[in-house]
PDB file of N, CA, C and O in Angstrom:
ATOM      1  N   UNK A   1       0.849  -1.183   0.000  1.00  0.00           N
ATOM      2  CA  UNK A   1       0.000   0.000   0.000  1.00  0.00           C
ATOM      3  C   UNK A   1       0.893   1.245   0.000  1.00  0.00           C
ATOM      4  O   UNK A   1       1.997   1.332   0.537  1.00  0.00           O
ATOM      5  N   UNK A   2       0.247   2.190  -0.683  1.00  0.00           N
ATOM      6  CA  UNK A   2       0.852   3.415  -1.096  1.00  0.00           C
ATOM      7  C   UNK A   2       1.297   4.157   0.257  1.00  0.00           C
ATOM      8  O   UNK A   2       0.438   4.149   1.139  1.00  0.00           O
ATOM      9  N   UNK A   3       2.821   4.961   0.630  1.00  0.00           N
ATOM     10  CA  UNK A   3       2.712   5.570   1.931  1.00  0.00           C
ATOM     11  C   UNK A   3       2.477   7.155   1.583  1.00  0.00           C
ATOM     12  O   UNK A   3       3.276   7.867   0.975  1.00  0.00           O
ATOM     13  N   UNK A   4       1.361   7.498   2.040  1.00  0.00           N
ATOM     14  CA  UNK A   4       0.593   8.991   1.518  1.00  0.00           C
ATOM     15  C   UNK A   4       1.972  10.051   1.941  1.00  0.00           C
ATOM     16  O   UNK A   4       2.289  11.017   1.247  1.00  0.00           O
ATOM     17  N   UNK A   5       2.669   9.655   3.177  1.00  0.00           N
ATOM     18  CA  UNK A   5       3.850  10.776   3.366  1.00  0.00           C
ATOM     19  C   UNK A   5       5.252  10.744   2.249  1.00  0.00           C
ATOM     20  O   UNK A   5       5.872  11.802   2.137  1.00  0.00           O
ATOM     21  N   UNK A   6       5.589   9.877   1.673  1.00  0.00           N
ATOM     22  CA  UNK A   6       6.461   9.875   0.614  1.00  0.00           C
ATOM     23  C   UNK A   6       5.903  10.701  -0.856  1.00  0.00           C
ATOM     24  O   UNK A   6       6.521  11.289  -1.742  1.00  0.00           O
ATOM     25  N   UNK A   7       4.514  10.443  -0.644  1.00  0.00           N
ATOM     26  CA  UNK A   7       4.338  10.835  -2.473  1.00  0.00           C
ATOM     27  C   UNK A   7       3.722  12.569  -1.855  1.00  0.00           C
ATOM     28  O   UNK A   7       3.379  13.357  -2.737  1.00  0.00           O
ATOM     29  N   UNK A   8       3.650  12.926  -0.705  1.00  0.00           N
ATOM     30  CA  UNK A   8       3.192  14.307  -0.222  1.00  0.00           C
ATOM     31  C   UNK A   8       4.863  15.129  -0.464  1.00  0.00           C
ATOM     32  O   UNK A   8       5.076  16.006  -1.302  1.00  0.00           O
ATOM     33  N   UNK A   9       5.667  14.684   0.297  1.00  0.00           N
ATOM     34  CA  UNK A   9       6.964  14.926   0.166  1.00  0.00           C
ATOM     35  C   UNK A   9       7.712  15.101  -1.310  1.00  0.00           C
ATOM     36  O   UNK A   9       8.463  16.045  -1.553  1.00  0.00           O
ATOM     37  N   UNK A  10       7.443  14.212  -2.108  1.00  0.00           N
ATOM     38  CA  UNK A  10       7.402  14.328  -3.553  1.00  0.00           C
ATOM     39  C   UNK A  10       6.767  15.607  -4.310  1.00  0.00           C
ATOM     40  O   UNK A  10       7.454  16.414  -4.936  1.00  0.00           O
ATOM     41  N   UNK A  11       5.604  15.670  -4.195  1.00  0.00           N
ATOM     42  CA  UNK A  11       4.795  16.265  -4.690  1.00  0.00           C
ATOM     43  C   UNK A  11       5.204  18.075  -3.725  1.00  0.00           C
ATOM     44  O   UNK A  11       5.081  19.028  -4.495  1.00  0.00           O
ATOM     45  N   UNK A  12       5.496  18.345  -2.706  1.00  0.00           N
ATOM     46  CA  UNK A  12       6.246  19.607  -2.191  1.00  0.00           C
ATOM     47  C   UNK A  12       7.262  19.703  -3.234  1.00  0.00           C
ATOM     48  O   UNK A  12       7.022  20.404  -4.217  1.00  0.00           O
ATOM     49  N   UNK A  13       8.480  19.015  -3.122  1.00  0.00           N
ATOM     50  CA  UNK A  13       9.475  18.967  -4.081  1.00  0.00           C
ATOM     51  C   UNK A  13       9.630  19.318  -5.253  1.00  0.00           C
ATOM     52  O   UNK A  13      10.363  20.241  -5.608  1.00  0.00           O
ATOM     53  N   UNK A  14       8.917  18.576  -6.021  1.00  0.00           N
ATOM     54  CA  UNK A  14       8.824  18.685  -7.748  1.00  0.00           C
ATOM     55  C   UNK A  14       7.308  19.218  -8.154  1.00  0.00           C
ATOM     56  O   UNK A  14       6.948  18.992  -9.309  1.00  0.00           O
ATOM     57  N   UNK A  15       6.244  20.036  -7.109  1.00  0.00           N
ATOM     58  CA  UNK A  15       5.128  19.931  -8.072  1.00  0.00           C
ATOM     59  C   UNK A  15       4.293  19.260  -8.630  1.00  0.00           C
ATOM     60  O   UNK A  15       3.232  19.653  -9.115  1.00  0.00           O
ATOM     61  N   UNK A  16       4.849  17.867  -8.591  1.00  0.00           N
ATOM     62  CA  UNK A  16       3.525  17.093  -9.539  1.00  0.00           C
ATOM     63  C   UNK A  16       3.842  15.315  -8.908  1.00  0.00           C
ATOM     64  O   UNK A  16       4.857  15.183  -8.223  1.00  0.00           O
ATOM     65  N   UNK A  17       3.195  14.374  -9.098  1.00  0.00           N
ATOM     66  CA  UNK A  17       3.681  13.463  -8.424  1.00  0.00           C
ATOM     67  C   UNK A  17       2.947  12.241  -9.723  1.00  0.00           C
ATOM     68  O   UNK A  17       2.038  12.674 -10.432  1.00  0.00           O
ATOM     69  N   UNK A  18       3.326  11.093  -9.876  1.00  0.00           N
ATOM     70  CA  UNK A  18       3.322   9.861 -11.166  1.00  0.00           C
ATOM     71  C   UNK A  18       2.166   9.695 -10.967  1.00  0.00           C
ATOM     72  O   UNK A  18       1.604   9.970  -9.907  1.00  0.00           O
ATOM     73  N   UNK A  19       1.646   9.229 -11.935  1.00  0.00           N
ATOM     74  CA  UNK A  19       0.024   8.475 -12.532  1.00  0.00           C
ATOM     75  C   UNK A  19      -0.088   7.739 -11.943  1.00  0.00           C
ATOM     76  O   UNK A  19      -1.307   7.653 -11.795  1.00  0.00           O
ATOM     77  N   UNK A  20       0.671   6.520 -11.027  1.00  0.00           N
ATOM     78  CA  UNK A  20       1.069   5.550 -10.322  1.00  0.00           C
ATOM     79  C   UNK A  20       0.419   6.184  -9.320  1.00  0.00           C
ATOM     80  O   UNK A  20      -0.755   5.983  -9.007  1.00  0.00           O
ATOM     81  N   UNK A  21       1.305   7.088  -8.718  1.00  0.00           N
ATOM     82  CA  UNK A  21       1.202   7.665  -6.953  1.00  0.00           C
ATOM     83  C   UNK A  21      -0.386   8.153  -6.991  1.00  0.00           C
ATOM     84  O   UNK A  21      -1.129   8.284  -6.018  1.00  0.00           O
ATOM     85  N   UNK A  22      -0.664   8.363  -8.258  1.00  0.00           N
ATOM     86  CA  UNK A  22      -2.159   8.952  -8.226  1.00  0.00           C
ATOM     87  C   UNK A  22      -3.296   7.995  -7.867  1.00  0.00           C
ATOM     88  O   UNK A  22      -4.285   8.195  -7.162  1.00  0.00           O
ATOM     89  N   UNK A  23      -2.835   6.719  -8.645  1.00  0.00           N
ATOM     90  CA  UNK A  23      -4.213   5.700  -8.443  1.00  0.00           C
ATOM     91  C   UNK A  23      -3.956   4.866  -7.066  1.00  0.00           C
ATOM     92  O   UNK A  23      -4.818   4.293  -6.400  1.00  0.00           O
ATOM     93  N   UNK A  24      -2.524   4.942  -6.798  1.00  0.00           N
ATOM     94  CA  UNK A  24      -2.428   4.578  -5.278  1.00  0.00           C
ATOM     95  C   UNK A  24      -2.990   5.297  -4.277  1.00  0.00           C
ATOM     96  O   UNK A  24      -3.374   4.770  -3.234  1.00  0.00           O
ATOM     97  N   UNK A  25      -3.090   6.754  -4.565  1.00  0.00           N
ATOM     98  CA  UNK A  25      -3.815   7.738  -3.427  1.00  0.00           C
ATOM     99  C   UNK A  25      -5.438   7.725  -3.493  1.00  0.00           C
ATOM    100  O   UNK A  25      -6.185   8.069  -2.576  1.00  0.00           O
ATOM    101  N   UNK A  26      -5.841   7.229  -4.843  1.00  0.00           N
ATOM    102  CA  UNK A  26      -6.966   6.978  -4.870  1.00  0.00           C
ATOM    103  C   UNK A  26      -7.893   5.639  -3.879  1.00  0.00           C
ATOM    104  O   UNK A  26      -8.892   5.655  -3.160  1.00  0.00           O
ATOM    105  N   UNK A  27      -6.875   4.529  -4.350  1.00  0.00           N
ATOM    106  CA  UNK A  27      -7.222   3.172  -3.282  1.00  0.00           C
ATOM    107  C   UNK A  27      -6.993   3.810  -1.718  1.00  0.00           C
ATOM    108  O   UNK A  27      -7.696   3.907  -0.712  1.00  0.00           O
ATOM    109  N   UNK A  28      -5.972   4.086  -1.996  1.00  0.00           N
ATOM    110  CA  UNK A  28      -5.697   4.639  -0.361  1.00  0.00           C
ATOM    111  C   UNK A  28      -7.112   5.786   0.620  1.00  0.00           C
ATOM    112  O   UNK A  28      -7.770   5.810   1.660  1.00  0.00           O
ATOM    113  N   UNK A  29      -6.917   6.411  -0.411  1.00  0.00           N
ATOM    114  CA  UNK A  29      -8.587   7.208   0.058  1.00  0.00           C
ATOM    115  C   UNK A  29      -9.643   6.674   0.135  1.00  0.00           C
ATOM    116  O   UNK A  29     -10.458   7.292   0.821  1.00  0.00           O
ATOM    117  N   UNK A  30      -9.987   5.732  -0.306  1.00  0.00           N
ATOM    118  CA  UNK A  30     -10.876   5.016   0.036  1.00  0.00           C
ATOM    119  C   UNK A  30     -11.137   4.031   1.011  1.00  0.00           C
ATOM    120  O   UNK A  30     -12.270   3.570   1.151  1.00  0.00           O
ATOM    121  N   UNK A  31     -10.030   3.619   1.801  1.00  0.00           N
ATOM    122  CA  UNK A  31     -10.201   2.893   2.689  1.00  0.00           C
ATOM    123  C   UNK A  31      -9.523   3.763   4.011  1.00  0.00           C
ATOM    124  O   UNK A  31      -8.383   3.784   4.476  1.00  0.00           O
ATOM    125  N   UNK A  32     -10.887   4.521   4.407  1.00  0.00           N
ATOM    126  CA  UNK A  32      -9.846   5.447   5.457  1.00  0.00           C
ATOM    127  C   UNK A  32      -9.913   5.118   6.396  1.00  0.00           C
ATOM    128  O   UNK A  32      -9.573   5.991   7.195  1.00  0.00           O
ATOM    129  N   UNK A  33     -10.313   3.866   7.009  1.00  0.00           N
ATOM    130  CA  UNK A  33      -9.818   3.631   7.860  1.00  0.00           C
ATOM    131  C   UNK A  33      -8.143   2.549   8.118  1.00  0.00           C
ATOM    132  O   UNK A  33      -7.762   1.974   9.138  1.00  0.00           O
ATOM    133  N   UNK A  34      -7.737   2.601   7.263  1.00  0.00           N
ATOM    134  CA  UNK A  34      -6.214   2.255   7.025  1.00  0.00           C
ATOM    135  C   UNK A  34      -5.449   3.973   6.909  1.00  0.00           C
ATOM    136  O   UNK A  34      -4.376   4.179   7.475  1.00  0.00           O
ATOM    137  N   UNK A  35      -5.998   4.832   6.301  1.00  0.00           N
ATOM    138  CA  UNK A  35      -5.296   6.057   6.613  1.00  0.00           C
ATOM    139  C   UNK A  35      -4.936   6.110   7.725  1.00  0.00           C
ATOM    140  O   UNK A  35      -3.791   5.941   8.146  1.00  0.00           O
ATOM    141  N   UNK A  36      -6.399   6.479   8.615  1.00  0.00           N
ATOM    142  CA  UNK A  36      -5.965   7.339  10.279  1.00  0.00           C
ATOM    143  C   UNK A  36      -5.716   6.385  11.277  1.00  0.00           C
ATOM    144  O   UNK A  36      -5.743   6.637  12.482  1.00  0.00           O
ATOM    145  N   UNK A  37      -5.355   4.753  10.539  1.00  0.00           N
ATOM    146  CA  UNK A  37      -4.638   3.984  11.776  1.00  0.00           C
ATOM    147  C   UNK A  37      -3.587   4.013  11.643  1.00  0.00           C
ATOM    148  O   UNK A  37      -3.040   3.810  12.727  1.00  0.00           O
ATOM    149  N   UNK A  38      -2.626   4.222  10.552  1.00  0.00           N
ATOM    150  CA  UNK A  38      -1.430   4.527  10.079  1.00  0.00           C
ATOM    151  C   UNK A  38      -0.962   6.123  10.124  1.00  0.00           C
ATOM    152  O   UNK A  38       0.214   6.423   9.917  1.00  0.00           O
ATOM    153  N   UNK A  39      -2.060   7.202  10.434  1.00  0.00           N
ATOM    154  CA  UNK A  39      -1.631   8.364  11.237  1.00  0.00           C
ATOM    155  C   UNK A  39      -1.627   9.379  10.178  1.00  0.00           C
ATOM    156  O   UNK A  39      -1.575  10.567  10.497  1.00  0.00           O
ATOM    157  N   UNK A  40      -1.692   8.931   8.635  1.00  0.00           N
ATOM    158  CA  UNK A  40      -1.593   9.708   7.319  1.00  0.00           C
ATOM    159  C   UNK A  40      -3.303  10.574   6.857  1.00  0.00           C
ATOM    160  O   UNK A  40      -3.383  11.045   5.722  1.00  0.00           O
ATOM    161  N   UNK A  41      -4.425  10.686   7.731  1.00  0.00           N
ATOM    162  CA  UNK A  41      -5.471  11.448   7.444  1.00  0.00           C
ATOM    163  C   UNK A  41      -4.962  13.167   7.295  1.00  0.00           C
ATOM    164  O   UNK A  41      -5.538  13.991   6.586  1.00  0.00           O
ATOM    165  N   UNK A  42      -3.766  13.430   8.142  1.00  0.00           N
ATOM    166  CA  UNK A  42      -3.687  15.213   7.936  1.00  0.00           C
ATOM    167  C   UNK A  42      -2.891  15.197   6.326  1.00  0.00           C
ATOM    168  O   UNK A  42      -3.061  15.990   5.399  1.00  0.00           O
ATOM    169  N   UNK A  43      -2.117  14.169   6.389  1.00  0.00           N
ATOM    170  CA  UNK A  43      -1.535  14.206   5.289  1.00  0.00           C
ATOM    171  C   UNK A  43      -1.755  14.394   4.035  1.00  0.00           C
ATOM    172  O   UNK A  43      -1.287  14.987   3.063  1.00  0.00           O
ATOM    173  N   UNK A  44      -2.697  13.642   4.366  1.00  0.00           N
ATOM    174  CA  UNK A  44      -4.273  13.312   2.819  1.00  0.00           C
ATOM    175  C   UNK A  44      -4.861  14.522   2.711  1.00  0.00           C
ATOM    176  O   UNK A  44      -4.850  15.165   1.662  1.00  0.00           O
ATOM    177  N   UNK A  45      -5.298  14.831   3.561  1.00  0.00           N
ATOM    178  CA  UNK A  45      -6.097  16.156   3.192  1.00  0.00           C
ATOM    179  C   UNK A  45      -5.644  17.397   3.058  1.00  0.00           C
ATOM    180  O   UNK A  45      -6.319  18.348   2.664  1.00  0.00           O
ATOM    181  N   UNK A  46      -3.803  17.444   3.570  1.00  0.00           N
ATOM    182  CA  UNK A  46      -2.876  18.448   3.173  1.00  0.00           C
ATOM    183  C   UNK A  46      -2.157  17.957   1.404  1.00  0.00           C
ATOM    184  O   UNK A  46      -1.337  18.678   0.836  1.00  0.00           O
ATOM    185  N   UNK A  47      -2.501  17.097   1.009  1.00  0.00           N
ATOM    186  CA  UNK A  47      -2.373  16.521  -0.650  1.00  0.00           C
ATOM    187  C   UNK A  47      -3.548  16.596  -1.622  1.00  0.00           C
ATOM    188  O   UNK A  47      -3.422  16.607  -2.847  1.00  0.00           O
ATOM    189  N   UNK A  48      -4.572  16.641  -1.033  1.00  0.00           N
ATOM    190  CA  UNK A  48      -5.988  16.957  -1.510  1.00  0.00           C
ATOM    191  C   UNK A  48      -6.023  18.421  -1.990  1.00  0.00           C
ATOM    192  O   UNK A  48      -6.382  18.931  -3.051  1.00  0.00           O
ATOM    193  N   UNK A  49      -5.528  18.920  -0.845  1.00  0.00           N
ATOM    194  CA  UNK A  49      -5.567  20.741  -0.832  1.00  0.00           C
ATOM    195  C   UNK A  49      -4.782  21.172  -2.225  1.00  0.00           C
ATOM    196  O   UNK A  49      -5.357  21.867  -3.063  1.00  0.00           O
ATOM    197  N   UNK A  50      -3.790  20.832  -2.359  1.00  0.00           N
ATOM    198  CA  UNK A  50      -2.441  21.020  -3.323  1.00  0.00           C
ATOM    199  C   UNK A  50      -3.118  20.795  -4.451  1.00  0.00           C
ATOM    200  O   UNK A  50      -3.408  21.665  -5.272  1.00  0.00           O
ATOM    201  N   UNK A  51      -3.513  19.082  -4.558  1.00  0.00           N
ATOM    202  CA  UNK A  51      -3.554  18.609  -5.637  1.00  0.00           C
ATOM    203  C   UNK A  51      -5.136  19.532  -6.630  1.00  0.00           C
ATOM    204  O   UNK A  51      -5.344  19.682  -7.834  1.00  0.00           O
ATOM    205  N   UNK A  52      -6.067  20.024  -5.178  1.00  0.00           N
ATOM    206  CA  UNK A  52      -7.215  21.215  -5.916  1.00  0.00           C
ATOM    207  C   UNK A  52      -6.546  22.228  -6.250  1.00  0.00           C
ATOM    208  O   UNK A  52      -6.390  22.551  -7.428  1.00  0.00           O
ATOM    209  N   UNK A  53      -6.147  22.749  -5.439  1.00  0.00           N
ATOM    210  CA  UNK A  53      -5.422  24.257  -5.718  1.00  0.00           C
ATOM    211  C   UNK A  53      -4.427  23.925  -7.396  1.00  0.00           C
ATOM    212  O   UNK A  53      -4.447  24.966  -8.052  1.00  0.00           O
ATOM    213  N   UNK A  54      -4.244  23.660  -7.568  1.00  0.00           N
ATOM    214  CA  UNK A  54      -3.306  22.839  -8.723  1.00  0.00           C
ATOM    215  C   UNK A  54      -2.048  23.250  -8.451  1.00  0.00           C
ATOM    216  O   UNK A  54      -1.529  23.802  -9.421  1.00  0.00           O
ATOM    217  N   UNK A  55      -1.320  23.180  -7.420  1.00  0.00           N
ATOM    218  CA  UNK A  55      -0.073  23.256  -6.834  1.00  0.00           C
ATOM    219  C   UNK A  55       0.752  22.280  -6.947  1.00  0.00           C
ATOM    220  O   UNK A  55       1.959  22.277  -6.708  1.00  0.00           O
ATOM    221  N   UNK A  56      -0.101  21.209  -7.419  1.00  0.00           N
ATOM    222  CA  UNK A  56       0.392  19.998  -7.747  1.00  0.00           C
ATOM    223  C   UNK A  56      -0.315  19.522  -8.852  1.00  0.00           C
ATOM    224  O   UNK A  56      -1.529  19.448  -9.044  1.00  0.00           O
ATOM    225  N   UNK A  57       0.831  19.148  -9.689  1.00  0.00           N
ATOM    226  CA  UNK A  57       0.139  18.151 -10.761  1.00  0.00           C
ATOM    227  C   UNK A  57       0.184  16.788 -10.774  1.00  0.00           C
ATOM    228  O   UNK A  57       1.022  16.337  -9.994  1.00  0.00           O
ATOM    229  N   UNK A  58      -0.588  15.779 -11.549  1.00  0.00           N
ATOM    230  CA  UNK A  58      -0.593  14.285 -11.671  1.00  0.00           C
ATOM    231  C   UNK A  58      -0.268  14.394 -13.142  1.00  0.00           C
ATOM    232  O   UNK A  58      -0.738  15.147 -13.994  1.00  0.00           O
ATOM    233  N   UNK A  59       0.919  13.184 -13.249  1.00  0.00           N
ATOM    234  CA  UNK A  59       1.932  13.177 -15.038  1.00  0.00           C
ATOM    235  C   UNK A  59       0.464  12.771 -15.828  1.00  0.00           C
ATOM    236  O   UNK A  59      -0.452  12.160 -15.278  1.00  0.00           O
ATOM    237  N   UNK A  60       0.462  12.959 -16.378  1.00  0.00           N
ATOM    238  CA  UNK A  60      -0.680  12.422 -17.768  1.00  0.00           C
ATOM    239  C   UNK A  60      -2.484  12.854 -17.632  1.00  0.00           C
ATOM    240  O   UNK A  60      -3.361  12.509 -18.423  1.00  0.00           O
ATOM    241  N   UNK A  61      -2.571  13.299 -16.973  1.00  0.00           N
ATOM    242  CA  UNK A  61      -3.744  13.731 -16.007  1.00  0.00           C
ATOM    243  C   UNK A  61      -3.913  15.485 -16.096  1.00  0.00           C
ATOM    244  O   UNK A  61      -3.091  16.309 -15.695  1.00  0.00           O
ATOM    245  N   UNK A  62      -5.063  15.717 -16.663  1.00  0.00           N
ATOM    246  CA  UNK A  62      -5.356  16.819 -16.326  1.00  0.00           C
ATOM    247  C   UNK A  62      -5.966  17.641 -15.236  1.00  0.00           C
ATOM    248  O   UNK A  62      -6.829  17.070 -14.569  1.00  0.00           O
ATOM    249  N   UNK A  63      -5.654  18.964 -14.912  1.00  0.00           N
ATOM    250  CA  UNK A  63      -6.352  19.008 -13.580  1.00  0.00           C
ATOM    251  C   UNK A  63      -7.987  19.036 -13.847  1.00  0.00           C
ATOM    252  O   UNK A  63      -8.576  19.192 -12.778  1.00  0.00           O
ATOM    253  N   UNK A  64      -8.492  18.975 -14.489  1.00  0.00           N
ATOM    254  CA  UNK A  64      -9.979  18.919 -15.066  1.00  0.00           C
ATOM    255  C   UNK A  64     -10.592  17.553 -14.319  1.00  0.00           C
ATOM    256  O   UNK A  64     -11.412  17.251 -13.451  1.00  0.00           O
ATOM    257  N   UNK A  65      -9.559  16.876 -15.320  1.00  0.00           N
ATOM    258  CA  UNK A  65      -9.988  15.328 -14.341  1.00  0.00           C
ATOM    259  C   UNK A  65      -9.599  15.155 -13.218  1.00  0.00           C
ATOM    260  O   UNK A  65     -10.314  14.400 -12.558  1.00  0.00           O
ATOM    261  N   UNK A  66      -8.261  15.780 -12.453  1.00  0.00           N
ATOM    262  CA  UNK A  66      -8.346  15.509 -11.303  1.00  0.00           C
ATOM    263  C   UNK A  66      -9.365  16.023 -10.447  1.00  0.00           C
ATOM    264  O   UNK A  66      -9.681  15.590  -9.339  1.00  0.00           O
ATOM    265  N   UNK A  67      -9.841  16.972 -11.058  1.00  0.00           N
ATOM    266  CA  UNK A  67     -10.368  17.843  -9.675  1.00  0.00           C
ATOM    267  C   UNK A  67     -12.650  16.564 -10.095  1.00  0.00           C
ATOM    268  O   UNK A  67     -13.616  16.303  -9.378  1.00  0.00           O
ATOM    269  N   UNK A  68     -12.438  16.403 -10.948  1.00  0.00           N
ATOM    270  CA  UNK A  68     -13.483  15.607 -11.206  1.00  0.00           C
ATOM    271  C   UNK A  68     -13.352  14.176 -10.129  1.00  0.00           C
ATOM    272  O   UNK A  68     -14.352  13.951  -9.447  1.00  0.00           O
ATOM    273  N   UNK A  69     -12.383  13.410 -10.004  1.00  0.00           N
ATOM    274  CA  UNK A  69     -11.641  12.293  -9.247  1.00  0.00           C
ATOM    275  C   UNK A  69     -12.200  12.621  -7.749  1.00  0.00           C
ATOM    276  O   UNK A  69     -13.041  12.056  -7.049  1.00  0.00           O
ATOM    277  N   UNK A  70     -11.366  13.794  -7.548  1.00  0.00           N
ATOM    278  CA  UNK A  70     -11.443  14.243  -6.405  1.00  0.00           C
ATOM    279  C   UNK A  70     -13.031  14.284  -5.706  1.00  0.00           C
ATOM    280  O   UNK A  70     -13.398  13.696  -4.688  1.00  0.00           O
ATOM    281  N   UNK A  71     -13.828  15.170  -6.598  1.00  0.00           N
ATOM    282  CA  UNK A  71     -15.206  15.462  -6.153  1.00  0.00           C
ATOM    283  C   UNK A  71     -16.102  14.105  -5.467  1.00  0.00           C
ATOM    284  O   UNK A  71     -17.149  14.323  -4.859  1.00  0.00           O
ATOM    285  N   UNK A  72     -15.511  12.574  -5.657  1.00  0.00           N
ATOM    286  CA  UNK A  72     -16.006  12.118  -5.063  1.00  0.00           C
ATOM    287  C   UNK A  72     -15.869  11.360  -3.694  1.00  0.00           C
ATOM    288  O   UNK A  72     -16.368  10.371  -3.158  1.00  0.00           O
ATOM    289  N   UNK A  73     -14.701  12.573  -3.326  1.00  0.00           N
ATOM    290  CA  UNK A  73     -14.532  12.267  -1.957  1.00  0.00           C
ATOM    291  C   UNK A  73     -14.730  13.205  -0.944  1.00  0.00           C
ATOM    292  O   UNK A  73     -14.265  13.111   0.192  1.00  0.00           O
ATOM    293  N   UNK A  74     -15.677  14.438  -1.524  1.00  0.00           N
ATOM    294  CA  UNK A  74     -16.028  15.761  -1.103  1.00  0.00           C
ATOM    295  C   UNK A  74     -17.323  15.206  -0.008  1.00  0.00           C
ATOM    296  O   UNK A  74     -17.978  16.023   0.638  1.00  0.00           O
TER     297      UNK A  74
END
């Protein structure tokens, strides 16, 4: 399973984070209760923030669709 603090750390760094790290954050969001037992819920929702704001990009992915992705975890 994806660790949400490596690809957050990434994504500070360079701006944008792999198509990979994307559909991993997706599984990962969905099972939140494996997030906030592993302690990564502020994390998520400090990568959520970025990834709306478009502070961050996903490689191959537009923010159109991300922010569409996203909406169903609003």
């Amino acid at each position: 399973m994806i660790r949400i603090q490596s690809v957050l750390e990434r994504a500070l760094q360079e701006n944008r984070i792999t198509r990979q790290e994307w559909e991993g954050l997706l599984d990962v969001a969905t099972v939140a209760d494996e997030t906030i037992l592993r302690g990564e819920n502020e994390l998520l929702a400090r990568l959520v923030a970025l990834l709306e704001g478009g502070e961050v990009m996903v490689e191959g992915i537009t923010h159109n669709e991300v922010l569409k992705r996203l909406s169903a975890f609003v």
